[in-house]
C-alpha positions in Angstrom: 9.6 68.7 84.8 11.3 71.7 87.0 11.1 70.0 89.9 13.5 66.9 88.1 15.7 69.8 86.8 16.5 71.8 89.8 15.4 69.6 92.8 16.6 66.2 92.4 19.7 67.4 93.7 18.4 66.9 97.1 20.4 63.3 97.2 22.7 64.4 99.7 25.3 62.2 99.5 28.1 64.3 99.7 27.3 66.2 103.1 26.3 62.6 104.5 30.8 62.3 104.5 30.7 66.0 106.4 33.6 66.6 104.3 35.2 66.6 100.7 34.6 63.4 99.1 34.5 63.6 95.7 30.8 63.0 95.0 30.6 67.2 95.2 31.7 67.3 91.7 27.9 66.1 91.1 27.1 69.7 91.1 28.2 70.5 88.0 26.4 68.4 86.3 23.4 71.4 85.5 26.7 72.9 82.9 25.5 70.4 80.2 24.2 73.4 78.2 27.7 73.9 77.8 27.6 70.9 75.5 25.4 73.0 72.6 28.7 75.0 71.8 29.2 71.8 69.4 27.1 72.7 66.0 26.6 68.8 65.3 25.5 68.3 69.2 23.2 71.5 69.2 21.3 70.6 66.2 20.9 66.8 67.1 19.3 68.1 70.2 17.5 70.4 69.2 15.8 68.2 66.2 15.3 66.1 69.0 14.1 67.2 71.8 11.4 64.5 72.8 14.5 62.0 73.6 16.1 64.7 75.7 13.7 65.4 77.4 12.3 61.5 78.0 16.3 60.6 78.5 15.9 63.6 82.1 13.4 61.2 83.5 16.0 59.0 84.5 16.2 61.4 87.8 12.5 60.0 88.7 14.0 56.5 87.9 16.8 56.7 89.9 14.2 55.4 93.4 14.9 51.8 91.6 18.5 52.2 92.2 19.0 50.8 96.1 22.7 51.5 96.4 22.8 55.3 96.9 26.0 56.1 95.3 24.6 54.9 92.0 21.1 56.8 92.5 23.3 59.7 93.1 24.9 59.1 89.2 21.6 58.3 87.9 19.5 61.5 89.1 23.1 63.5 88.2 22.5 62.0 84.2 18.7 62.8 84.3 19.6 66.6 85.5 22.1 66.7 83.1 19.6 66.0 80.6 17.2 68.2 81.6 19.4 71.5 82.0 20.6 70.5 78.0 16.7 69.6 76.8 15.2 72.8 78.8 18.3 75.1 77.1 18.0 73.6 73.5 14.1 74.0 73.6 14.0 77.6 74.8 16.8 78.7 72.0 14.6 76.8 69.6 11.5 78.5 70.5 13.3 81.8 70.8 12.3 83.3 67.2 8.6 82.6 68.1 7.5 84.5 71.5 4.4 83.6 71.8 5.7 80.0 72.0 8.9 80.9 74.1 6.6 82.3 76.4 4.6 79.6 76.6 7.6 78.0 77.6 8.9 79.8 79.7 5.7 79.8 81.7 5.5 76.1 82.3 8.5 76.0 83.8 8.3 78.9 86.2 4.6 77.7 86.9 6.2 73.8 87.7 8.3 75.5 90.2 5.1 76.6 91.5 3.4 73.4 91.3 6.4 71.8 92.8 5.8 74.1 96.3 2.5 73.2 96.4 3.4 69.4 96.0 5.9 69.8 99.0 3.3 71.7 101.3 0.8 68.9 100.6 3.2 66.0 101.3 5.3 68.1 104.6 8.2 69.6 102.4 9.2 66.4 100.3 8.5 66.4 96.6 6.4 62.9 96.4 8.9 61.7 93.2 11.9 63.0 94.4 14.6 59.8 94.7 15.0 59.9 98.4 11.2 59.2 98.1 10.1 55.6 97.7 6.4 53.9 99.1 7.8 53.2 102.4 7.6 57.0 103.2 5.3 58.3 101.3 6.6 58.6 97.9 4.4 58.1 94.8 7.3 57.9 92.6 5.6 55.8 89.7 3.2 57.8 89.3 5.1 60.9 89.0 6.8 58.8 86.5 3.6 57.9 83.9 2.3 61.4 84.4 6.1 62.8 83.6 6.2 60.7 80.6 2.7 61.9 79.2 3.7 65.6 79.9 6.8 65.3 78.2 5.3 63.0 75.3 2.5 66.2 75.1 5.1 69.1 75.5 7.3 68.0 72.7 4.2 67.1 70.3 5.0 70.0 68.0 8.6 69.9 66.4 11.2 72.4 67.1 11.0 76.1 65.6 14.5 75.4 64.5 15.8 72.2 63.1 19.3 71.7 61.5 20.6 74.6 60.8 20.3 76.8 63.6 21.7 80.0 63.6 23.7 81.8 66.0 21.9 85.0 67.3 24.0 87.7 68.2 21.9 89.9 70.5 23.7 91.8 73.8 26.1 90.5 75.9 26.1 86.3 76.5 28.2 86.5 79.3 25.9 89.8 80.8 22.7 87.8 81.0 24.3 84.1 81.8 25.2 86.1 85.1 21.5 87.2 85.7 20.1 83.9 85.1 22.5 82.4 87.4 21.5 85.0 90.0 17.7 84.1 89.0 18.2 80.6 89.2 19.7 80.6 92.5 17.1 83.0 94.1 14.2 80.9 92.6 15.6 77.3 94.2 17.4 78.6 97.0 14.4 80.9 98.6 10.7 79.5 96.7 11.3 75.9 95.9 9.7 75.6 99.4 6.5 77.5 101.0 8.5 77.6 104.7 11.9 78.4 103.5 11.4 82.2 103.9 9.1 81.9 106.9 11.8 79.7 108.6 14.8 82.7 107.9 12.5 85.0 110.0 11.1 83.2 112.8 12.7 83.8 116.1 10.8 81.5 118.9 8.0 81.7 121.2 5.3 83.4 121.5 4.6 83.4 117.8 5.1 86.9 116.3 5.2 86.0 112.4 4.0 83.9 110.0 3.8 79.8 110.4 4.8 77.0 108.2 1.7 75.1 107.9 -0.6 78.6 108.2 0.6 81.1 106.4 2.4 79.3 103.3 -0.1 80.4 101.2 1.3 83.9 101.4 4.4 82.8 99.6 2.2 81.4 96.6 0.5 83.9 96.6 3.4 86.5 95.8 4.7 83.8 93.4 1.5 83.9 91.4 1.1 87.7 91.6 4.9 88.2 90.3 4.0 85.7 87.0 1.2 87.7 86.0 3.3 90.9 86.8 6.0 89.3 84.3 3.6 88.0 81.9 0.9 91.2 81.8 3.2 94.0 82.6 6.7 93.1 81.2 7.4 97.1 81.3 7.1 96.9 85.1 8.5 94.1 85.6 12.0 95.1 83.7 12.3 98.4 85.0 14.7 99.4 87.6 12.4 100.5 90.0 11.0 96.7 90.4 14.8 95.6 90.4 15.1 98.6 93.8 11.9 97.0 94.8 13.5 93.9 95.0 16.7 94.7 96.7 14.7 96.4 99.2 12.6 92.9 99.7 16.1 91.0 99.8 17.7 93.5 102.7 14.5 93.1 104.3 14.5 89.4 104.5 18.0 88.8 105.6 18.3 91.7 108.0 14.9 91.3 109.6 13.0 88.7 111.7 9.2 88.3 112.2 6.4 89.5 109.5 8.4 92.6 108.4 11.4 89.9 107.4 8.5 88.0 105.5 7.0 90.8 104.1 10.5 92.0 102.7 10.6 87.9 101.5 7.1 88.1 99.7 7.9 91.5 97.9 11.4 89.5 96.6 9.5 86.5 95.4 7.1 88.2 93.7 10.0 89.9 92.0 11.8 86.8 91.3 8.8 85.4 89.5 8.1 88.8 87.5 11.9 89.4 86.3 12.1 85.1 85.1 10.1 85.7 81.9 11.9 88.7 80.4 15.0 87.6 81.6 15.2 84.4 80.1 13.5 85.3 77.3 16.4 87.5 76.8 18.4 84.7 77.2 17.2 82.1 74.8 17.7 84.6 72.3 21.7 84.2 72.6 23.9 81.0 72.2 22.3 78.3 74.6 25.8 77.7 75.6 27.3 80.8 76.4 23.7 81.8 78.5 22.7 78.8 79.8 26.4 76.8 80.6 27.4 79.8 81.8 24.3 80.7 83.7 24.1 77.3 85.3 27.9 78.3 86.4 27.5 80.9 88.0 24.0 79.2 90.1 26.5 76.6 91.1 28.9 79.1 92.6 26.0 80.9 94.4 24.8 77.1 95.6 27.9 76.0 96.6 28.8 79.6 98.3 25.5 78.9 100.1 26.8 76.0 101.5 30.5 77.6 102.3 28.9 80.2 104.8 27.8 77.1 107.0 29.9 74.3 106.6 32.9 76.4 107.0 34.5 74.3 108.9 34.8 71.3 106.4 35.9 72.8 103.1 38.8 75.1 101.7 38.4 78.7 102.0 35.5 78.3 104.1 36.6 81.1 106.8 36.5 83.3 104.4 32.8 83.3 104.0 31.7 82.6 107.4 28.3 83.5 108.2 28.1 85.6 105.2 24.4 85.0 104.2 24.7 88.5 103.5 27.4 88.6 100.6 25.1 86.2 99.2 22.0 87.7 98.6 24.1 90.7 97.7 25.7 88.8 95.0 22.8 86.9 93.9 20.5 90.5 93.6 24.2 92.0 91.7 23.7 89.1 89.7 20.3 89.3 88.4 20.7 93.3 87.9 23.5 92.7 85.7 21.4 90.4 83.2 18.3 92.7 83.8 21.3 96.0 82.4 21.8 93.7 79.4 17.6 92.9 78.8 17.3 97.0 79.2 19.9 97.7 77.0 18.4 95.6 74.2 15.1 96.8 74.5 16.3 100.3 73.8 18.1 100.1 71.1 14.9 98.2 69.4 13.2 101.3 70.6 16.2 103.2 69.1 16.1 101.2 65.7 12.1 101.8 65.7 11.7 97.9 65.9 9.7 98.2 68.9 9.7 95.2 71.6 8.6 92.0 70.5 5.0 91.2 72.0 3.5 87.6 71.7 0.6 87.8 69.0 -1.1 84.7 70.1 -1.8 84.7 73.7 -4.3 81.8 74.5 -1.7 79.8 76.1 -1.9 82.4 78.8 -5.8 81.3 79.0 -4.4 77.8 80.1 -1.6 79.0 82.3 -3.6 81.0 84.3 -6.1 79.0 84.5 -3.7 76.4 86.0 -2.4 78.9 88.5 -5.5 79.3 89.7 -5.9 75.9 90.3 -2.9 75.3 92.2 -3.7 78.0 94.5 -6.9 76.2 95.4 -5.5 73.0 95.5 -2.8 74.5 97.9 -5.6 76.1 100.2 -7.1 72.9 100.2 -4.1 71.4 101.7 -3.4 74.1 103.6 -7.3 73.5 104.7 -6.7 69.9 105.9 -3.0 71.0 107.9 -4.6 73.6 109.7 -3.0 73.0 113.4 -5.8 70.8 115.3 -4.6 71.7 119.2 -4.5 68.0 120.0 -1.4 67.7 122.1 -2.0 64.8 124.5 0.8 63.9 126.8 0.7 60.2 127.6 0.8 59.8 131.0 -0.9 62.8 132.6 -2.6 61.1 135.1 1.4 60.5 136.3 2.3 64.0 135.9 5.2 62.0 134.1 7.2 63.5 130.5 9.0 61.5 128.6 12.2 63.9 126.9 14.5 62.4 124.7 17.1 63.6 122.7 18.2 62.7 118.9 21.1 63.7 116.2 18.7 62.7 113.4 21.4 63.6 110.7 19.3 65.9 108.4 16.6 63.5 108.1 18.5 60.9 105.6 19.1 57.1 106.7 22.1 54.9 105.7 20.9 54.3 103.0 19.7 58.2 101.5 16.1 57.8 102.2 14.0 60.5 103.7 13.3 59.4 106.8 11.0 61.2 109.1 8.1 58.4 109.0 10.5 56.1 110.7 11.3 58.6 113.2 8.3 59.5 113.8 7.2 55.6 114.5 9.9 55.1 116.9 9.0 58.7 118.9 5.3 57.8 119.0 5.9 54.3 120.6 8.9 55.4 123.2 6.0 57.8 123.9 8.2 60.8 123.9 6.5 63.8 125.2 9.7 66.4 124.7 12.0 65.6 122.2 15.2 67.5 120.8 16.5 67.5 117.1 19.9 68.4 116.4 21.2 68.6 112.7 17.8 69.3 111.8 18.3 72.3 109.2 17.3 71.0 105.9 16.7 74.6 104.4 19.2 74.7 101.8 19.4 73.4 97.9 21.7 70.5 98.8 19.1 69.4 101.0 16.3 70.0 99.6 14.9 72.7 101.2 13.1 70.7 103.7 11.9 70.7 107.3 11.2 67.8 109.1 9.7 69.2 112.3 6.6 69.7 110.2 5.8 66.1 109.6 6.5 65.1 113.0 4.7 67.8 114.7 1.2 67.3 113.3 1.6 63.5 112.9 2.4 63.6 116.7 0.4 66.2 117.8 3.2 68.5 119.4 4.3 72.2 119.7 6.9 73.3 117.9 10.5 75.6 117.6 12.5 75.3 115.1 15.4 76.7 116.6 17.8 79.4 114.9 17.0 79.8 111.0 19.0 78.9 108.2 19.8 82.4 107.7 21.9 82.0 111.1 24.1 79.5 109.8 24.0 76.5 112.1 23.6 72.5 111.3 19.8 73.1 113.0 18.4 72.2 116.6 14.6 72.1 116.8 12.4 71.4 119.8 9.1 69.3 119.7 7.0 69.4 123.2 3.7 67.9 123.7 3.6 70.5 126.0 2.6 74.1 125.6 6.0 76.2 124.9 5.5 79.1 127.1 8.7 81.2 125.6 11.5 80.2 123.4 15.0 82.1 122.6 17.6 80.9 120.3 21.1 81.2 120.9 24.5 81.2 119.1 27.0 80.1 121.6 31.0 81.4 121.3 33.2 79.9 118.5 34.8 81.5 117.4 37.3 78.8 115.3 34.5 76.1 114.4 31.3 76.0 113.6 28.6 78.3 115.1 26.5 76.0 118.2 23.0 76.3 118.4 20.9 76.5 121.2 17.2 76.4 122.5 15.7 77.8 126.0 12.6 77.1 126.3 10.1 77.7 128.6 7.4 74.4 128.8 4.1 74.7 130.6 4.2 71.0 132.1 1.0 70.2 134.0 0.9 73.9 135.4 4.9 73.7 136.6 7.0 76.1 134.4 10.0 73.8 133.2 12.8 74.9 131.3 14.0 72.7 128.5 17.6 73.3 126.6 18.6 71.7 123.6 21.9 72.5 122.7 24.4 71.3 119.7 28.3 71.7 120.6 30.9 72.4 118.8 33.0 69.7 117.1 36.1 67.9 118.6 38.6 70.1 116.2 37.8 72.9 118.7 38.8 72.6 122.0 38.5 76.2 123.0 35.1 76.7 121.0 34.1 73.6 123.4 35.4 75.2 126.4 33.6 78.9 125.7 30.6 77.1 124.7 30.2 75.3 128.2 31.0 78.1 130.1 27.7 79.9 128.2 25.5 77.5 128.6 26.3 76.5 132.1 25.5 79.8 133.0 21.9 79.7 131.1 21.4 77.2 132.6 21.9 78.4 135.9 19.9 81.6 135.7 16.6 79.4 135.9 15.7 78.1 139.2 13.0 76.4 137.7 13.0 72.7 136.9 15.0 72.4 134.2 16.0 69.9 131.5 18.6 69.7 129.0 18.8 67.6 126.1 22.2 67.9 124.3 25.3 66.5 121.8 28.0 67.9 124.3 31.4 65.8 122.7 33.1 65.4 125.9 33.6 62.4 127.9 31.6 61.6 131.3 33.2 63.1 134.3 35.9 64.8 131.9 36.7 68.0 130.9 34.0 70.4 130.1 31.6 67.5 131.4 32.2 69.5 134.7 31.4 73.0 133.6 27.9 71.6 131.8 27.7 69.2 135.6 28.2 71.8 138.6 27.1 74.3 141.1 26.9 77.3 138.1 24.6 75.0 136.0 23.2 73.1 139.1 22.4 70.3 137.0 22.7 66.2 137.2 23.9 64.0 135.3 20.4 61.5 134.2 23.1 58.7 135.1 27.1 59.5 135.4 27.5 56.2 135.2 27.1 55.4 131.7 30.6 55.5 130.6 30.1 54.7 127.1 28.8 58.0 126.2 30.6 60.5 123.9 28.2 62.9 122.4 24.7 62.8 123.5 23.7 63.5 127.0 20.9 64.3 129.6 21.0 66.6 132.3 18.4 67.7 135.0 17.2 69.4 137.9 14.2 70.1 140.1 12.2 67.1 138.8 12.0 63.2 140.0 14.3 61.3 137.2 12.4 58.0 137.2 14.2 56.2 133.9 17.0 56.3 131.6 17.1 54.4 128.0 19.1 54.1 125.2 17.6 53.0 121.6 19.2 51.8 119.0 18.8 54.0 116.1 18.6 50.6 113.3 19.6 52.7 109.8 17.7 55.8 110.7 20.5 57.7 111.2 24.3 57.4 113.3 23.5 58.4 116.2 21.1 56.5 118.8 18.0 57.7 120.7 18.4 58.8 124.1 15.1 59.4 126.7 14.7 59.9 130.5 11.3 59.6 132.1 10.8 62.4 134.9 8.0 62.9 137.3 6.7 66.8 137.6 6.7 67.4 141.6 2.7 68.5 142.5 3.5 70.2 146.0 5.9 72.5 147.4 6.7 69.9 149.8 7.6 67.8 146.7 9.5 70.4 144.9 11.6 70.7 148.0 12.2 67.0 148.2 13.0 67.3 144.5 15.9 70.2 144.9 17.3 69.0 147.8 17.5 65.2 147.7 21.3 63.8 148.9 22.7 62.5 145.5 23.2 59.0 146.7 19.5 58.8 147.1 18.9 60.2 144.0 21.5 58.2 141.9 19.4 54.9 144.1 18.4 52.8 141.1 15.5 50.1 141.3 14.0 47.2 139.3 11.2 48.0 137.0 8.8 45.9 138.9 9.4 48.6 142.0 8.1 51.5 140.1 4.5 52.7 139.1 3.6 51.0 135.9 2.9 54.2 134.0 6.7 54.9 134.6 7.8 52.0 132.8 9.5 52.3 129.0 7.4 50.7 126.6 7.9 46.6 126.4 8.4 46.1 123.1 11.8 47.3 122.6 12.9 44.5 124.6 15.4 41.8 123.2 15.5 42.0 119.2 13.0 44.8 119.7 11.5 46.1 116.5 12.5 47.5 113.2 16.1 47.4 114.4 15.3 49.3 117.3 16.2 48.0 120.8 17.1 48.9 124.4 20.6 48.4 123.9 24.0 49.0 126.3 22.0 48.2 129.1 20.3 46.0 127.4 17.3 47.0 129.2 16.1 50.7 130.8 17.3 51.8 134.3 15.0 53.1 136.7 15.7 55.2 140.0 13.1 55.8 142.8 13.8 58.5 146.1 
């Protein structure tokens, strides 16, 4: 049920425009709760609740719809419906606390259940709409068992029927801000196992915590911060947690490595402590006021969180440029002034004598626990079964031949808003790519889903892997697979200082016992001439200070032979051009040095995504007299292209994207690979 409320709104529609289009209005459809301000509305919800909350399953329904513009309206209805049903059933159950806890607990433990779901299936809920069988999804039966848990959760009829009451109790407005603050941390940071891991890693060699090892860790805070919340409410609600948790925050977003993550694990163990209180104290006011509001102000945060990054494309953007910061700051503000209005009720029950409320009946907690426990095993069993297997098999090693290719895979949605790393994956495994970069890879943010695609692809293809700079750096994402080990690996944010910020990889690869360099690099767009220009004068330089071999794999957006094309192309860099002739060229491009180029491709990308794949086959040189040969070979030898019949076979591209090709994919301007022998 939580993970239909808060994460179906991973149907990225809008960004796929990479601009204002309209479809962003979308986002406020969590305000429903708004809707119980109307007497007649609120008590026909509330007296029926079952239908609410069978009417949000339309979000799980919504993999039916093929055309993606009305899957994006159906999964908006269903979590419309669920923010109303999940705000009408808490004020209902808010005279009872044993059952408002009870509550309360199942949905902070299916946020719980729902990061364990996306560790098992590589960071994509199995029901979520941009799921279907094709990859991977198990979307109908997410669907019966959603229907059974909602027939079972709504057996018992509402606490109040008819005539509900309003309850006047504190400030409505005062904790609507805190559980828009709690909201927002709880999807934004622990909807995902790797999101936090991902803010603090920094590269090669490893110095923190790892996706697909240490996950666990995150769950493990989450579960610690529940029973916190649930066993020690006093703790949890007193302002020395709340400093705890600022402290965790700061430590996070200014820190990289395991004391970043450790700063991470003591905020979600906060998060999870302060939801129970907090929205306890919340159901206890008008549903509309708390929740419409408080479903507000997480939109703000949401779409703030998006502002700092896509800067570029939205009003006011500048003014929150890289501010990841002013964020968390606002989101921890947030959540400290609902927490002022929770304290401020408690003591004047304490004044008055009343005492705190306490649940009388507590064997639901029996159960709960009980289930918590269970998803932590059933995590570590998954956990278990990813554990990284060190099989990373180049395929022609007996050629001393790589394979590197590069791709702008578009945040991992196809044409037609399906998730679409298994087809990726397909086409990299049979172009037999040994080195690949990913740009526009960043999926760590609510509009995405808080996703990361490099995970699926790594251990499916048995490949090393950098995820580039984090999504606390504020970049669309470039990401580095390598069948090869990855020696060392720095991140870089290249000048712009208009447009958006340009990411950028240097690795170091350990190819057949040659140290080879690898770049992947994302430019700035074409608004931004001077960003372009600064950009190119960086990374011609880092490229130059390597006189090792040296590969770069890049979306450049200048034309071949013109403008910065030069900069990225010349003595500084001392890089080639895999083949200045391709004039048709615009984004994506190649460049080498101190290797033998052997091939040169394009591949159509079919729907995957809109840009194609690009690959270069290059042969590691095995003596110095071959290394010699490789730096110093005339360039009209080297330029020398052959028939494929005149090379080794084991430098050939793979036959079968000939002609028609397969799945939409095909050698394509060429019509057929080049090849070049010296």
């Amino acid at each position: 049920m939580y993970s239909l409320m808060m994460t179906n709104t991973s149907i990225d529609f809008p960004l796929w425009h990479m601009g204002i289009s309209g479809y962003e209005a979308l986002v406020m459809t969590t305000i429903s709760p708004f809707l119980l301000g109307i007497k007649p509305l609120r008590s026909f919800i509330v007296s029926n609740q079952r239908i609410a909350h069978l009417l949000s399953l339309a979000g799980l329904l919504a993999y039916l719809v093929k055309d993606p513009v009305y899957r994006l309206f159906t999964v908006g209805f269903g979590v419309s419906m669920g923010c109303l049903s999940w705000a009408a059933t808490w004020y209902s159950d808010s005279v009872q606390p044993t059952r408002l806890e009870a509550r309360i607990l199942a949905w902070t433990i299916g946020l719980l259940m729902s990061s364990v779901a996306k560790f098992a299936w590589y960071t994509n809920n199995p029901i979520w709409p941009i799921m279907h069988a094709e990859n991977g999804g198990w979307n109908a039966t997410g669907l019966f068992l959603a229907i059974l848990a909602a027939l079972r959760f709504t057996r018992r009829g509402p606490l109040q029927g008819g005539n509900t009451t309003e309850k006047k109790s504190g400030s409505a407005v005062l904790s609507a801000i805190g559980i828009g603050g709690l909201f927002f941390g709880l999807h934004s940071l622990l909807s995902d196992t790797s999101t936090m891991i991902l803010w603090v890693w920094d590269g090669y060699p490893i110095r923190g915590p790892v996706s697909n090892v240490h996950g666990w860790y995150t769950i493990a805070a989450m579960t610690a911060g529940i029973l916190i919340g649930v066993l020690r409410p006093g703790l949890a609600t007193s302002w020395t947690a709340y400093g705890l948790g600022c402290v965790g925050a700061a430590y996070l977003t200014l820190y990289e490595q395991w004391r970043g993550y450790y700063g991470g694990l003591t905020l979600a163990a906060y998060l999870m402590a302060i939801a129970v209180p907090l929205m306890g104290n919340a159901a206890k006011k008008s549903p509309a006021a708390t929740f419409g509001l408080g479903f507000l102000v997480y939109n703000f945060l949401v779409l703030f969180h998006v502002w700092v990054v896509a800067y570029a494309f939205v009003p006011g953007g500048p003014l929150v440029r890289e501010h990841t910061d002013w964020i968390m700051i606002t989101m921890m503000l947030s959540i400290g002034v609902g927490l002022f209005d929770l304290i401020s009720q408690q003591a004047k029950a304490n004044k008055k004598k009343a005492g705190v409320h306490r649940p009388g009946n507590t064997h639901h907690r029996t159960y709960h626990f009980g289930v918590l426990g269970v998803l932590n095993l059933l995590f570590l069993s998954a956990n278990f079964l990813r554990f990284p297997t060190n099989d990373y098999k180049p395929y022609h090693a007996k050629d001393r031949l790589f394979t590197a290719g590069i791709w702008t895979i578009h945040f991992s949605l196809d044409n037609d808003m399906w998730s679409s790393e298994y087809r990726m994956r397909d086409l990299i495994k049979e172009m037999e790519v040994d080195v690949i970069g990913l740009l526009e890879s960043d999926l760590q943010r609510v509009i995405m889903g808080n996703r990361d695609t490099t995970q699926l692809l790594a251990e499916d293809l048995g490949m090393y892997v950098d995820y580039g700079p984090g999504p606390n750096k504020h970049t669309w994402g470039a990401a580095l697979l390598s069948k090869f080990p990855i020696v060392n690996s720095t991140h870089h944010l290249l000048p712009s200082p208009v447009g958006e910020l340009a990411p950028a990889i240097h690795a170091t690869l350990d190819v057949y016992g040659t140290l080879v360099d690898v770049f992947v690099f994302h430019s700035g767009q074409e608004e931004d001439p001077e960003d372009r220009r600064l950009q190119s004068e960086y990374l011609s330089k880092l490229m130059g200070s390597t006189n090792r071999p040296s590969v770069l794999l890049s979306y450049l957006v200048t034309e071949p032979l013109k403008g910065n094309y030069n900069t990225y192309v010349s003595d500084v860099s001392g890089m080639h051009d895999v083949d200045k002739t391709d004039w048709d060229r615009w984004c994506e491009y190649i460049l080498f040095k101190g290797l033998r180029r052997t091939g040169y491709a394009r591949v159509s990308r079919s729907t995957i995504t809109d840009t194609e794949l690009q690959v270069a086959k290059f042969v590691v040189p095995n003596s110095e007299e071959d290394s010699k040969f490789a730096w110093g070979v005339p360039e009209d030898v080297r330029d020398r292209r052959v028939e494929e019949h005149e090379v080794p076979e084991g430098w050939r591209f793979p036959a079968m994207f000939r002609g028609e090709g397969v799945r939409g994919h095909r050698y394509h301007v060429f019509d057929e690979p080049r090849y070049y022998n010296f």
